[in-house]
NULOVEX-970102 format. One line per 5 residues: their letters; for each residue x, y, z of C-alpha. Coordinates in steps of 0.05 Angstrom, whole numbers, plus 32768, in hexadecimal, padded with zeros to 4 digits. Layout:
<ropas>
A> X,Y,Z; ...
</ropas>
This chain:
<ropas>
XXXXX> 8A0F,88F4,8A5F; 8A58,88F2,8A6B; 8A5B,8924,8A9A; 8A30,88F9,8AC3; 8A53,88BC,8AC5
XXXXX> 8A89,88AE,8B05; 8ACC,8885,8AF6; 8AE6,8863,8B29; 8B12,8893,8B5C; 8B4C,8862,8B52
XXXXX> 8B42,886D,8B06; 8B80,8886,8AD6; 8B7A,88B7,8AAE; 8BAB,88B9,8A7A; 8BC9,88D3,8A37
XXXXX> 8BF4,88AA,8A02; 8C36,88AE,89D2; 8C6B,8888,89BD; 8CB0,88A1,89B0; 8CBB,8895,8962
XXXXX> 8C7F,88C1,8951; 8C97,88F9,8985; 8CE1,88F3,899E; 8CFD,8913,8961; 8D4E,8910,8972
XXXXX> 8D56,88D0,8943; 8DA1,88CD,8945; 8DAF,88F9,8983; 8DDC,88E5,89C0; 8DEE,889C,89A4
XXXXX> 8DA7,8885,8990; 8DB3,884D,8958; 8D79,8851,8923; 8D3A,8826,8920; 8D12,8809,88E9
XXXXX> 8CE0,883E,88F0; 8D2A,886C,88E1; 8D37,884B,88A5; 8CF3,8843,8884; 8CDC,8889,888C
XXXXX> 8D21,88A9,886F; 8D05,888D,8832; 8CD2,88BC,8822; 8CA9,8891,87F7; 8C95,8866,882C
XXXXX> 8C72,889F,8851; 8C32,88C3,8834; 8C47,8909,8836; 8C90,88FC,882B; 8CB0,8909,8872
XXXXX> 8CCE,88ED,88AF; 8CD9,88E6,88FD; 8D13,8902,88FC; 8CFE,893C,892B; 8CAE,8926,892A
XXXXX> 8C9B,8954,897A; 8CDC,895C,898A; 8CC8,893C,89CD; 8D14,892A,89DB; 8D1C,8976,89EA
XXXXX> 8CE2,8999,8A02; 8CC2,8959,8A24; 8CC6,8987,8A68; 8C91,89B2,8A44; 8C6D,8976,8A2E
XXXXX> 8C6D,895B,8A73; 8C53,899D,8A8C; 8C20,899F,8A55; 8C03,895C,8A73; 8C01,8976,8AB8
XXXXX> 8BDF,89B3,8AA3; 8BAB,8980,8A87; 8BA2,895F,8ACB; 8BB5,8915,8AAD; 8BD1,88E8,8AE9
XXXXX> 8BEF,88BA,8AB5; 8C1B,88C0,8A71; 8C2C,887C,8A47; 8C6B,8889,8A1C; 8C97,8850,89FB
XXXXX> 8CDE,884E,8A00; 8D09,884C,89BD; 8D29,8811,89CA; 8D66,8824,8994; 8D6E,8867,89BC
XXXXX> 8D87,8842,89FD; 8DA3,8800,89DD; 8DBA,881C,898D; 8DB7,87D1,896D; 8D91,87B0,89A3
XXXXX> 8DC2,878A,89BC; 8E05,8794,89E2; 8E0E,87D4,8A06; 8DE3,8804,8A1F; 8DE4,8848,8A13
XXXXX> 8DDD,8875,8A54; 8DD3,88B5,8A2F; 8D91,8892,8A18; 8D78,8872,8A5D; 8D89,88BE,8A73
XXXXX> 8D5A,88E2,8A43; 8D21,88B1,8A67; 8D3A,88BD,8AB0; 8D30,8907,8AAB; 8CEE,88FA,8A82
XXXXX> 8CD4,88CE,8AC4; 8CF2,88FE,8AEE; 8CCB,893A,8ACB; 8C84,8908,8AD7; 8C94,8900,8B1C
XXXXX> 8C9F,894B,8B29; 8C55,8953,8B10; 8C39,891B,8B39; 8C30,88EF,8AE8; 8C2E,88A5,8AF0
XXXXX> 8C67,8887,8AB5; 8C49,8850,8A87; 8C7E,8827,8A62; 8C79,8806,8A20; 8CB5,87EC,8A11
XXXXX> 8CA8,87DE,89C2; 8C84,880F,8999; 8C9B,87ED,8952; 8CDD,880C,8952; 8D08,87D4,8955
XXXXX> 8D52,87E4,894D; 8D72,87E6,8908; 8DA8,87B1,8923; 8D74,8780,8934; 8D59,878A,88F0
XXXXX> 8D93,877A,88CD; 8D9A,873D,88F3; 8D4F,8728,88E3; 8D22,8752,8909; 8CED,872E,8920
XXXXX> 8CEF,86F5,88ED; 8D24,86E5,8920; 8D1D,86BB,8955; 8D56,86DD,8983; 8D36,871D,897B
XXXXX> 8D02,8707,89AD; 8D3E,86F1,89DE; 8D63,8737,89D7; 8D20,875C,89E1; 8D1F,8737,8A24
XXXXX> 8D64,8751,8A34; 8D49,8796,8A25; 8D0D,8794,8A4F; 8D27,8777,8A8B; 8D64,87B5,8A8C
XXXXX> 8D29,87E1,8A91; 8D06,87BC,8AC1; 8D47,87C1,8AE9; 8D4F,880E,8AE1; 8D01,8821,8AE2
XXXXX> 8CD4,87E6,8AF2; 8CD2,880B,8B41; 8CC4,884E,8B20; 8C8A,8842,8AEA; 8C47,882C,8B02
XXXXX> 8C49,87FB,8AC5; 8C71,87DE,8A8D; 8C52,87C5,8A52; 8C7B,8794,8A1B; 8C5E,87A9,89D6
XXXXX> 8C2E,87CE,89B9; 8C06,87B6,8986; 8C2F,877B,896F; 8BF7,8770,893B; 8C0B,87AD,891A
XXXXX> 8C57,8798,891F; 8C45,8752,88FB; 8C08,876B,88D0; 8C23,87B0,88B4; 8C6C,87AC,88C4
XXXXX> 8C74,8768,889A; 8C2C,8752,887D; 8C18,878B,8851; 8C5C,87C2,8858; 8C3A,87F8,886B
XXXXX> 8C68,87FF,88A2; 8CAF,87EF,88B9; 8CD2,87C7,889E; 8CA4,87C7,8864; 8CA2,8779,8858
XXXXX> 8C6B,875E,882C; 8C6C,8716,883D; 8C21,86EF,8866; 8C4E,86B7,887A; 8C80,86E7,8894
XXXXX> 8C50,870E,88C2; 8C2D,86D4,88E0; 8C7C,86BB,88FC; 8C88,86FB,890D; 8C45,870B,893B
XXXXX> 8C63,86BE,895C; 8CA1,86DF,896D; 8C87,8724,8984; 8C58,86F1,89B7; 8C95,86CF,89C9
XXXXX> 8CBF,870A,89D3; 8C84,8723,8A02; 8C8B,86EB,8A28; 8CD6,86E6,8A31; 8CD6,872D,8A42
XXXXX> 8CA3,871D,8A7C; 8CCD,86E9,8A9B; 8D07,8716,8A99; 8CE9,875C,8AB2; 8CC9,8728,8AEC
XXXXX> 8D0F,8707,8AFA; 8D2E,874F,8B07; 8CF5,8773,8B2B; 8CB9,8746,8B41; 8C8E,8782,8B53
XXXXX> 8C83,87A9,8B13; 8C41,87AA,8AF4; 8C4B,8789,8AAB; 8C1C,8779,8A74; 8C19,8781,8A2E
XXXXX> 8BE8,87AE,89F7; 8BC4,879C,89C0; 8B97,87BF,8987; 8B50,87A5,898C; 8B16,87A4,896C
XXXXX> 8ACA,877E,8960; 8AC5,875C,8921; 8A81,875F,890C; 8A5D,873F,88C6; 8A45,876A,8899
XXXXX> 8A06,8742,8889; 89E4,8705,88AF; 8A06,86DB,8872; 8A2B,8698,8887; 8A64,86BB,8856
XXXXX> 8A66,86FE,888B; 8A63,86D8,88C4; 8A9F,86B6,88B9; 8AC5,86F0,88A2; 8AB6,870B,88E7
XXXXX> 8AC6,86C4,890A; 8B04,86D0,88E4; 8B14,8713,88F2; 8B15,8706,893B; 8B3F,86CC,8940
XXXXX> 8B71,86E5,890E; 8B78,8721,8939; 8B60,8728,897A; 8B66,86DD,898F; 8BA7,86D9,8970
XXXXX> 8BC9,86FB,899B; 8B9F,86F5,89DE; 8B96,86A7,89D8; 8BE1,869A,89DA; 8BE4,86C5,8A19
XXXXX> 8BA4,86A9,8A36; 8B9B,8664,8A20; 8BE1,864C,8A0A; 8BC3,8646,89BD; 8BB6,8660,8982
XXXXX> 8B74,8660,896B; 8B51,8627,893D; 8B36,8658,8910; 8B77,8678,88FF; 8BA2,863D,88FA
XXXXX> 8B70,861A,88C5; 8B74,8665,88A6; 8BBC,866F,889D; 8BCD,8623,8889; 8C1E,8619,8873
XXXXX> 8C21,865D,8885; 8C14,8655,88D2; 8C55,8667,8904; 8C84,8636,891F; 8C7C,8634,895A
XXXXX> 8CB3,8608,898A; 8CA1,85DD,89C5; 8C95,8609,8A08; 8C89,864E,89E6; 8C40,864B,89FB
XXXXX> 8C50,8647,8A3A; 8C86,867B,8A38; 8C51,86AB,8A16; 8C24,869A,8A4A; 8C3B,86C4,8A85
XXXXX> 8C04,86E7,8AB1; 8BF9,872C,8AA0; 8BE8,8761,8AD3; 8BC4,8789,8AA1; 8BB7,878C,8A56
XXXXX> 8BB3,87CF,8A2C; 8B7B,87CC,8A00; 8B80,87FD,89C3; 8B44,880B,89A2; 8B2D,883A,8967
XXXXX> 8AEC,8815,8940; 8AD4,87D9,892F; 8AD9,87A5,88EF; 8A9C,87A0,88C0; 8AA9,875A,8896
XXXXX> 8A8E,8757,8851; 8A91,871E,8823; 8A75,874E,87ED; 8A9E,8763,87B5; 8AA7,8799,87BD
XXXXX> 8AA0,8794,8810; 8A6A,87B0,882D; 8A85,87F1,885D; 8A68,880A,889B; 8A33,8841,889C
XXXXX> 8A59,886A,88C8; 8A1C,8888,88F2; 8A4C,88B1,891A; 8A7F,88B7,88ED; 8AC1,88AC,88D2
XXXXX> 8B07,88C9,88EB; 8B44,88E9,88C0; 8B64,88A2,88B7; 8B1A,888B,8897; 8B07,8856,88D0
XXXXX> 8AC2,8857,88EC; 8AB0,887D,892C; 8A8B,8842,895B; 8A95,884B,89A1; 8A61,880D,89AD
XXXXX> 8A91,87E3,8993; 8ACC,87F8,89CF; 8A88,87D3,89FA; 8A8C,87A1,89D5; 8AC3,878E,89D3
XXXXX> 8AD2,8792,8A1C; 8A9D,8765,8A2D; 8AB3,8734,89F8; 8AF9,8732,8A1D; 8AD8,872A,8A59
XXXXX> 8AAE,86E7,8A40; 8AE3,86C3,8A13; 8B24,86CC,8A4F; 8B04,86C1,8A8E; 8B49,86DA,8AAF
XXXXX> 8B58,8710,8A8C; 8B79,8744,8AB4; 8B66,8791,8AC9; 8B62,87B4,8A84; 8B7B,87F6,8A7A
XXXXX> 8B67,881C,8A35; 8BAB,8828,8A1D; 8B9F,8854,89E3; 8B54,886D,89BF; 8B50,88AE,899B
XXXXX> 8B43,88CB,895B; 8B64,88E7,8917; 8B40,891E,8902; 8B53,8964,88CC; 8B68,899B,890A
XXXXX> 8B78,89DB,88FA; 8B89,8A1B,891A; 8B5B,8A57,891A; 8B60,8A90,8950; 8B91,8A70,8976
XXXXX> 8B5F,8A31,8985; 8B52,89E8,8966; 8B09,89D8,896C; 8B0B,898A,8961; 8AC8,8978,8973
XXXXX> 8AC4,893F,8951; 8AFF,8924,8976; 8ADF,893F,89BC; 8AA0,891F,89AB; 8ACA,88D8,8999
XXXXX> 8AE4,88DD,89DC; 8AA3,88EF,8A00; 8A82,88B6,89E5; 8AB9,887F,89E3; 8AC0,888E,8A38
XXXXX> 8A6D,8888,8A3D; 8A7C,8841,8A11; 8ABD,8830,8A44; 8A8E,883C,8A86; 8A52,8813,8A63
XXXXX> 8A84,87D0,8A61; 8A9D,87E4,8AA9; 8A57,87E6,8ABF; 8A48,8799,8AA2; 8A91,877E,8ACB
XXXXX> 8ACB,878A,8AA0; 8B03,87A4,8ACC; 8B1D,87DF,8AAE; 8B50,880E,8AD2; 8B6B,8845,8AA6
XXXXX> 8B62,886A,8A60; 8B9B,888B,8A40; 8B81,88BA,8A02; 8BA6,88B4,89C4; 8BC9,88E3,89BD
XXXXX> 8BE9,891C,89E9; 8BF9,893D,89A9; 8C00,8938,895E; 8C39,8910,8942; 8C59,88F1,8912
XXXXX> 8C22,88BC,88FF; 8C47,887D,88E2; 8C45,8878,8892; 8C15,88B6,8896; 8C46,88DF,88AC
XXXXX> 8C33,8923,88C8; 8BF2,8922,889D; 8BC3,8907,88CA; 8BB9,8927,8912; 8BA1,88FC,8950
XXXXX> 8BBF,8929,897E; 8B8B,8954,89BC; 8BC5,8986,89B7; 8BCE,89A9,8972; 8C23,89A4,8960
XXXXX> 8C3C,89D9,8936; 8C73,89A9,890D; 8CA1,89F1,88F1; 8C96,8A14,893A; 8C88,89D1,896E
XXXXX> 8C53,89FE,898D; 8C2F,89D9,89AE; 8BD5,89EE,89B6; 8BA5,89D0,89E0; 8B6D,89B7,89B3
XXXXX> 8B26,89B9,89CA; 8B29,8971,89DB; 8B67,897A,8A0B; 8B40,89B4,8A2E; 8B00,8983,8A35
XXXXX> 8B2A,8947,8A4D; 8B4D,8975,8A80; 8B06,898C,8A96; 8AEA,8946,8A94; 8B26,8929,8AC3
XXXXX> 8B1D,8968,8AF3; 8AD5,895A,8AF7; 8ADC,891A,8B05; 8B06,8923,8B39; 8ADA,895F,8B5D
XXXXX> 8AA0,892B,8B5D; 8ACF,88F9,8B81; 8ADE,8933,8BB5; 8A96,8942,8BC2; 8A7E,88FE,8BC8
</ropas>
């Protein structure tokens, strides 16, 4: 079926990283650390013991990265900048050697005719900001404003967008709810001030790239998901009313409707944010697109233990369920609950899976058939209204995967870690086909 279906001849095409789980270079050429710096050099924060210390070594072969891309026939790459690597504490001066690194990078894109996508925060805040708070604190939001409007000066005319954070529900939720990731806090109350601030720093960061270059195309991404009950019980049904207010309305109604939802607030009782007078409407600012990134759904279970999905089409290496009806779903969802809501670009949606090497090949069909059927799911919503301009396939290649370290591969190009060789996996050679074919259609239309 795919190969029947016709994208839009406007549509991007697009692959995804982010620079702590491929840069490598931690300390090189006056880059301060980040959180992500300290928490994996301790090894038992990370499954298989290592680090991101070198991770792709991106920071030195990105020209064959670049070139990898073009040989793909992507028009689009989305890469975050390390924020510590061109400001060390995230504050006070800038270091040029840093801002260099990403010149030649967009330099390299341009040579092959690749649009840049900016995301400014990839949940490597710098180790300076930590110390004074991290995102507990209330100034971080202002000096993360200060950051993204000096690359909104440099690159806002070079980039064809420039998104503020990605996944700030991971920041809050993982990074300070459960410490699974940096900084490794532990604390509900904690996370639910923090995802306040990460809003607020989104929307101070707006108003400032928008003060210093009115024309660049700005918006923010967010992990998202259906919530669906288990059962037809009153006890799953609210689980799933739940689910979707704690995290998808969470952080769209603040942007959308200048609130937090009902739900949520009853939810989280003494331990709902502080919020001062105004930051709705700071928070607020009109986006010219949002990233959606989307890997399965939610199955809520008041059962003991909780009922799990039945998987019809699988699971992936990091055990979630494979439902590409649920990237429908939740499209047209958007689409019904925020009337305005802006063109959407699918910012990241790919698959973990156990790749291996054999005769100089990686046959991830599994993977290729996740992709297959999550673009047939993408063109379904697009054919009931929702505006959608762009997918970017996580990811260009295998990396350093957060507190799974190199474990767990999500990568459509295979990465040797001892040699950085870098192979084409089955799915990269079917995505390049795909886009060309796409394209050829276009021609002879």
């Amino acid at each position: 079926m795919t190969d029947s279906i016709r994208f839009p001849s406007n549509f991007t095409w697009g692959v995804a990283t982010s620079a702590f789980q491929i840069e490598g270079a931690f300390d090189a050429d006056g880059k301060g650390p980040s959180i992500w710096d300290t928490f994996s050099h301790d090894a038992a924060n990370i499954i298989d013991g290592s680090n991101g210390d070198v991770a792709c070594d991106h920071y030195h072969r990105y020209r064959e990265d670049v070139a990898l891309m073009a040989s793909l026939g992507v028009g689009a790459y989305r890469f975050s900048m390390a924020w510590s690597r061109v400001q060390p504490t995230g504050k006070g001066a800038w270091n040029e050697a840093g801002f260099d690194f990403y010149t030649r990078l967009l330099d390299a894109l341009d040579e092959k005719g690749i649009a840049a996508h900016i995301t400014l925060y990839h949940w490597d805040l710098p180790q300076g900001l930590q110390d004074d708070g991290g995102w507990m604190a209330r100034d971080t939001a202002h000096r993360f404003a200060d950051y993204a409007a000096e690359v909104a000066r440099r690159y806002g005319n070079r980039v064809a967008s420039i998104a503020t954070h990605n996944e700030p529900w991971c920041t809050a939720n993982l990074g300070y709810g459960n410490g699974q990731f940096a900084p490794g806090v532990a604390d509900k109350k904690q996370a639910i001030q923090v995802s306040h601030h990460l809003l607020l720093s989104h929307g101070l960061a707006m108003q400032a790239m928008r003060a210093v270059n009115p024309s660049a195309q700005l918006g923010i991404v967010l992990n998202q998901w259906t919530a669906e009950p288990a059962t037809d019980t009153e006890a799953d049904r609210r689980l799933a009313a739940l689910e979707w207010a704690n995290s998808i309305e969470w952080f769209m109604d603040p942007i959308f409707k200048r609130r937090y939802p009902a739900l949520s607030l009853e939810a989280h009782g003494a331990d709902a944010p502080t919020v001062h007078a105004g930051d709705f409407d700071v928070i607020a600012q009109p986006l010219d697109f949002l990233g959606v990134n989307y890997y399965r759904r939610e199955v809520m279970s008041a059962d003991v233990p909780p009922k799990k999905p039945e998987g019809g089409m699988g699971f992936t290496d990091m055990g979630w369920e494979i439902y590409p009806q649920g990237l429908t779903d939740l499209l047209v969802q958007l689409k019904q609950e925020y009337p305005d809501l802006p063109p959407v670009y699918i910012t990241e949606n790919g698959m973990a899976s156990v790749d291996a090497i054999e005769g100089g090949q990686v046959n991830d069909t599994q993977r290729l058939d996740y992709v297959r059927t999550h673009l047939e799911a993408l063109k379904a919503a697009m054919d009931q209204g929702v505006d959608v301009r762009g997918y970017f396939l996580w990811s260009l290649m295998d990396n350093f995967e957060w507190n799974s370290g190199y474990a767990k591969r999500f990568g459509i190009v295979y990465v040797d870690y001892a040699t950085q060789q870098r192979t084409p996996k089955a799915s990269a050679l079917w995505y390049r086909d795909f886009i060309a074919g796409q394209r050829d259609a276009l021609r002879a239309a």
